[in-house]
N, C-alpha and C positions, 0 to 999 in steps of 0.2 A: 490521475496522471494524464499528460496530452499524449494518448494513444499507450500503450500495452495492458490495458485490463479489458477489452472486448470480450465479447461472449463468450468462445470456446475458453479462454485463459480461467474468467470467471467460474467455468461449472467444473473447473478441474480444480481451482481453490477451493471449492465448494464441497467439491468430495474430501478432501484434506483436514477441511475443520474452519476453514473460513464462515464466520455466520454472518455478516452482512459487508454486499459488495457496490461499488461504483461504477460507473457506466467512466469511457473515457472522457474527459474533458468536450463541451460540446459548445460549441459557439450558440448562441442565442439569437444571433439574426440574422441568418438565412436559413436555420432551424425555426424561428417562429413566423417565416413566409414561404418558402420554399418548400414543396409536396415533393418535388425529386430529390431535393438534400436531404429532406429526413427517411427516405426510403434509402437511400444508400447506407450501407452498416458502415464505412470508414468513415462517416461522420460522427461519428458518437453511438448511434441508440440502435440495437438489435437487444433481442430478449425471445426467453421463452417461458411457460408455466414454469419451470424449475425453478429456476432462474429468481428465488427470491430469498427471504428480502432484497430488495434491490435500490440502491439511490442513482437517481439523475442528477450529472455534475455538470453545471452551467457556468459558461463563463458570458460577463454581458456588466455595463453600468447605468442600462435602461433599465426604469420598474418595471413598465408597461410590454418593453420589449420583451423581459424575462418571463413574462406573466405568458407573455402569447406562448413561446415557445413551453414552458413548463405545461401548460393547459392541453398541449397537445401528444403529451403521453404520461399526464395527470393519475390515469385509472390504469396506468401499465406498472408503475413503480411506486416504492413504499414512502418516499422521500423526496425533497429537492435541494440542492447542494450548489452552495453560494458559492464560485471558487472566489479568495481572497489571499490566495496565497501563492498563485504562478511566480513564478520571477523572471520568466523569460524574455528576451526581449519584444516580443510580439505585443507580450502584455501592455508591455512599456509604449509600445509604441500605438497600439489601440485601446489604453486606459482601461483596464483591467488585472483581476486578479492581484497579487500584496501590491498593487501600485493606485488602487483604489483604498488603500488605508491610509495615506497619509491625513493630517488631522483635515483640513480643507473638504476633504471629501467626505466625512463622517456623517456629514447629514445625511448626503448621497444612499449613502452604504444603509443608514438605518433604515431610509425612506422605504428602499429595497427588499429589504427584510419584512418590514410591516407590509407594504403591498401584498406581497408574497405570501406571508405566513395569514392575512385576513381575508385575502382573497380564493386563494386553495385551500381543497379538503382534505391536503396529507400534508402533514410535518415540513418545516424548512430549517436546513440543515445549514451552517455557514464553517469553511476550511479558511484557516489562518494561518498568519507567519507570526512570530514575535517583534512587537515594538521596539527601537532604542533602550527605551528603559521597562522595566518592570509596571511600574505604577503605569505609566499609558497603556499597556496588554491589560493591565486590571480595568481600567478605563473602558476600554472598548469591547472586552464579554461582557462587563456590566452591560455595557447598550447594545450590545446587539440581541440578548435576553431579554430587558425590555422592550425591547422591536418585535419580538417574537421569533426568534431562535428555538427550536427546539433542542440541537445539540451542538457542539460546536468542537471539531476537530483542530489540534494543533500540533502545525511539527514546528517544533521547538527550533528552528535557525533562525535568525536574522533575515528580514526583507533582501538583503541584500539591495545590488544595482543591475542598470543590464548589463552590465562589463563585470561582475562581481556576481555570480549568482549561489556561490556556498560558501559557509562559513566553519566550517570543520563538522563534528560532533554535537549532536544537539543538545541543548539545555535542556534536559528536561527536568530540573529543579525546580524549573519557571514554570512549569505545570502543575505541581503541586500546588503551587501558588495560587494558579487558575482556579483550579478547584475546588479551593474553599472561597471564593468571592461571587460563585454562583450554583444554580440550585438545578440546572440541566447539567444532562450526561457531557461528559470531557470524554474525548477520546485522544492517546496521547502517540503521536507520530514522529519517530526518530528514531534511530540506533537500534534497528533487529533488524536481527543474521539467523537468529537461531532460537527455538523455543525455549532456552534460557534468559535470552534475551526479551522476551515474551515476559517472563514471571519478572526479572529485574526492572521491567519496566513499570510495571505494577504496583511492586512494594515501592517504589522511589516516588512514582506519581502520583498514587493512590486517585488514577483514574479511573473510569466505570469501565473503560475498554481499551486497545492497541488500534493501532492503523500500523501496515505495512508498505509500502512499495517499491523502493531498489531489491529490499530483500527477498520477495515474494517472487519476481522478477527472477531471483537467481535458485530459487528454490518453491517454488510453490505448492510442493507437501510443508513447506513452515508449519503451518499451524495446528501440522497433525500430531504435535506433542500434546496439545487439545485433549482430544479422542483416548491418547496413551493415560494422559493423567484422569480423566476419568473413570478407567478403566483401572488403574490402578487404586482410585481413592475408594470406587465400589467394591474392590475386594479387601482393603484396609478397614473398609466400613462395616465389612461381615466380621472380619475379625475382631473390632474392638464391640461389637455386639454380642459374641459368644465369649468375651472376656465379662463384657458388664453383667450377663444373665447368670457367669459364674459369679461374679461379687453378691447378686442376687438372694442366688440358691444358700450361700453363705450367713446372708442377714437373715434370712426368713430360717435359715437353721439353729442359728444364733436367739432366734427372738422365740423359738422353740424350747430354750433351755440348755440345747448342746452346748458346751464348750468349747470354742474353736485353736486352732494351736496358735502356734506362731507364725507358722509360715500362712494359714488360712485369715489370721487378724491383719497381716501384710498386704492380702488382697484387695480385702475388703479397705483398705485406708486407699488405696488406687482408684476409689470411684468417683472421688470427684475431677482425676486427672483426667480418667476414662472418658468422662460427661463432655469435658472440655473439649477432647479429640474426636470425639463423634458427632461437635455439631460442627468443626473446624473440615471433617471430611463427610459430612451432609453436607455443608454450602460448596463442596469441590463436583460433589457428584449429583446435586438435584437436578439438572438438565441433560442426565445422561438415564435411557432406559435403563432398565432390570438385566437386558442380556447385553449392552456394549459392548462392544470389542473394537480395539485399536486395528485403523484400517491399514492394510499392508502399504509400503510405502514403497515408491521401485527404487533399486535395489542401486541406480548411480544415476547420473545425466543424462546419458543416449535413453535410458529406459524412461526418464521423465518426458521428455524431448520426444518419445516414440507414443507417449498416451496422450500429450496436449497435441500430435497430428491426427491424431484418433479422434479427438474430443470436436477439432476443427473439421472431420468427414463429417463426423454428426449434427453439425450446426453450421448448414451449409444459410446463405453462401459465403465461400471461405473467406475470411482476410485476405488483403494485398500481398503477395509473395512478399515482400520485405515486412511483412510484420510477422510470417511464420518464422523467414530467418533471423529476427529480431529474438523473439523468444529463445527457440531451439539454439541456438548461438548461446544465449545467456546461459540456458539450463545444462547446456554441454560443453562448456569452454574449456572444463579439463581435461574432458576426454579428446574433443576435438585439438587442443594443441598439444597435449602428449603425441598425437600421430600427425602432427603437422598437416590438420586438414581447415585447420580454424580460416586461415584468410582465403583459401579458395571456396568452402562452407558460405562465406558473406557473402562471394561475388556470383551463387548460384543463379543462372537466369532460368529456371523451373521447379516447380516442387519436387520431380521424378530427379533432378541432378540433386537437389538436398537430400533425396532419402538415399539416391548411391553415395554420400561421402557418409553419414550418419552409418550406415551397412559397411565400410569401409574400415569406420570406428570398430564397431560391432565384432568384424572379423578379426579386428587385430588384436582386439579385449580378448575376444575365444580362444585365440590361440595366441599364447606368452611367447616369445620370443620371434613372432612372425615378421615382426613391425620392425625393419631398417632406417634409421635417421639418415635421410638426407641434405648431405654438406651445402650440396647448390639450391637446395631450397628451403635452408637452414639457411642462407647467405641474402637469396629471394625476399623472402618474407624479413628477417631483419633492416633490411634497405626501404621496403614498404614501412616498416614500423616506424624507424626513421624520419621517412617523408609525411608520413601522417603527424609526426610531433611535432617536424617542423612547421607545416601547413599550423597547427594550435597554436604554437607561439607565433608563426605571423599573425592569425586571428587577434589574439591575446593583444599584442603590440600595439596594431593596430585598433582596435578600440578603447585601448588605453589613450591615444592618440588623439581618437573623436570625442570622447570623454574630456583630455584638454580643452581639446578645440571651441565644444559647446559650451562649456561656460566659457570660456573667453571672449565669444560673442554674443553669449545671453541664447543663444538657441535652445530648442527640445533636442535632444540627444541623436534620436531617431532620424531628426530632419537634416543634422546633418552627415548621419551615417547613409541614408538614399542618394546625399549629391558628390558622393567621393568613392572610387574604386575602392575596390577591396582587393588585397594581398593573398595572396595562398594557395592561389591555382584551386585544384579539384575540393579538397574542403569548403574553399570560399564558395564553390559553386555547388556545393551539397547544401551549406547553410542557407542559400537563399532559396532555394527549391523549396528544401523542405518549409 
């Protein structure tokens, strides 16, 4: 992601059931020269012993540049992570991430990979979009595997454009696809909300593993369905144990001479379904110890919200104020707009003003009927809502516009979105900040 999986967020998916995580998005050149960019944690790379498996996610279409920058926290992290799948317009406009796939670039992108994966002594990883069509995605894990790919993550949308960056729901059919055309781990990225959505993405993809990111964002105990099914398949796995060692007791009675009944010969005809279900829940639970237990998971949003600013004291120094209310905003949005504290929540200018409205939540959850809806800032905040949609459709419109524009006089897109205002008032001037 560009920016919400930093440290504290990471060892709080980690207690969940996340088993291996990404560093944010990390630019490659002023990271592979810069001593005080990479000492700063909002650029990308903070970490601790815990903190592992861990992969660094590079964005760059320099070999040599990526090389420096990967080289230099090499022995800190378990992996190195090609992004090829940004869509944003930065990407667009500094040649990177899924705007590095188009075919032109292919050499580019392989050359990258081989440097990378010959030149360093841990694994290189490459994140992907899907191609126009099927057969070019087949194409390009084929070479990127050849180049020395270790594994290669895909979220199943569309490249998209920079004026176009999502395409609904993701393919992930097309993954299945992926999968049998190469002989490295898939990991397939798309469509989870929920630890169902976890197991459906599995049987459909029959990939080695998931990636999360909007939805972890909005829940970050996700993955602790994990831990629950573990936990659940080790005590399925005693039980079809003490079922087989009766079918057992059975044969070896049988083969004694006793004559068994009817209901005891029923048993015994159960052992080959038995066998079947005990190595179906031994491959569920071999990564889980003898005494597992599913970890407690808090109990709504504010509660979640209240142990990732726990997580963030322990792993100083903190995030940027806007990337706590980034989070906490996501992880509490329904409790936070039930009591009508969501948009003044955004616009905290301190952490001590975000844990009074979070406390505010808190007090109104305690006590049921405390909480009075306010007409005039029922009225407030809908006007604000308003003005923010408006401000997205001027954006929207508006680069729809330069989108014309650029091809109609053969321009890069970018160049000529820098020599034309932009519409929208405060949105327009958030997008260019950030």
């Amino acid at each position: 992601m560009v920016g919400g999986s930093e440290l504290p967020f990471r060892m709080m998916t980690r207690r969940f059931g996340a088993q291996l995580c990404y560093t944010p998005m990390i630019y490659s050149g002023p990271f592979s020269k810069d001593a005080d960019y990479r000492a700063a944690p909002q650029n990308g790379f903070q970490t601790c012993p815990e903190d592992r498996p861990l992969v660094a996610h590079f964005c760059g279409n320099d070999p040599e540049v990526l090389l420096a920058a990967s080289r230099h926290i090499a022995d800190r992290v378990d992996a190195i992570d090609l992004n090829l799948g940004c869509p944003q317009r930065v990407a667009h406009a500094e040649h990177f991430g899924a705007y590095l796939l188009e075919k032109k670039d292919r050499g580019l992108v392989c050359s990258i990979v081989k440097r990378l994966s010959e030149a360093l002594p841990i694994p290189v990883f490459c994140k992907i979009r899907l191609l126009d069509e099927l057969e070019e995605t087949l194409e390009l894990v084929r070479q990127l595997e050849a180049s020395g790919a270790s594994l290669i993550a895909v979220h199943a949308r569309y490249r998209g454009t920079p004026t176009h960056r999502r395409d609904g729901p993701a393919h992930l059919e097309q993954v299945r696809a992926i999968k049998r055309v190469v002989r490295v781990p898939i990991l397939a990225n798309g469509n989870i909300k929920s630890w169902a959505d976890v197991a459906a993405n599995l049987e459909l993809t029959q990939a080695d593993g998931v990636m999360s990111a909007e939805g972890m964002l909005d829940d970050p105990c996700l993955f602790s369905g994990a831990s629950r099914g573990a936990h659940d398949s080790k005590r399925a796995l005693r039980k079809v144990d003490k079922k087989l060692r009766q079918v057992q007791n059975l044969i070896d009675k049988q083969a004694a001479g006793a004559k068994l009944n009817a209901e005891e010969q029923l048993k015994v005809a159960t052992k080959k379904q038995l066998r079947k279900e005990r190595k179906i829940l031994l491959s569920h639970s071999q990564d889980a110890g003898e005494d597992v237990q599913p970890t407690p998971v808090p109990e709504d949003g504010l509660a979640k919200a209240r142990l990732y600013l726990d997580y963030v004291s322990k792993h100083l120094p903190a995030p940027p104020l806007s990337t706590l209310i980034f989070h906490c905003r996501r992880m509490a949005k329904a409790e936070l707009t039930e009591f009508q504290l969501l948009e003044d929540f955004k616009s905290a200018k301190s952490l001590e003003e975000m844990c009074g409205f979070l406390s505010k939540a808190e007090d109104f959850k305690r006590a049921p009927g405390s909480f009075k809806v306010s007409k005039e800032k029922e009225q407030r905040d809908r006007e604000l809502r308003a003005q923010q949609e408006y401000e997205r459709e001027c954006r929207r419109k508006y680069e729809q516009r330069m989108a014309r524009k650029a091809a109609r006089l053969g321009l890069p897109l970018d160049e000529v979105m820098k020599a034309s205002s932009v519409p929208g008032a405060l949105l327009a001037m958030q997008f260019f900040v950030a």
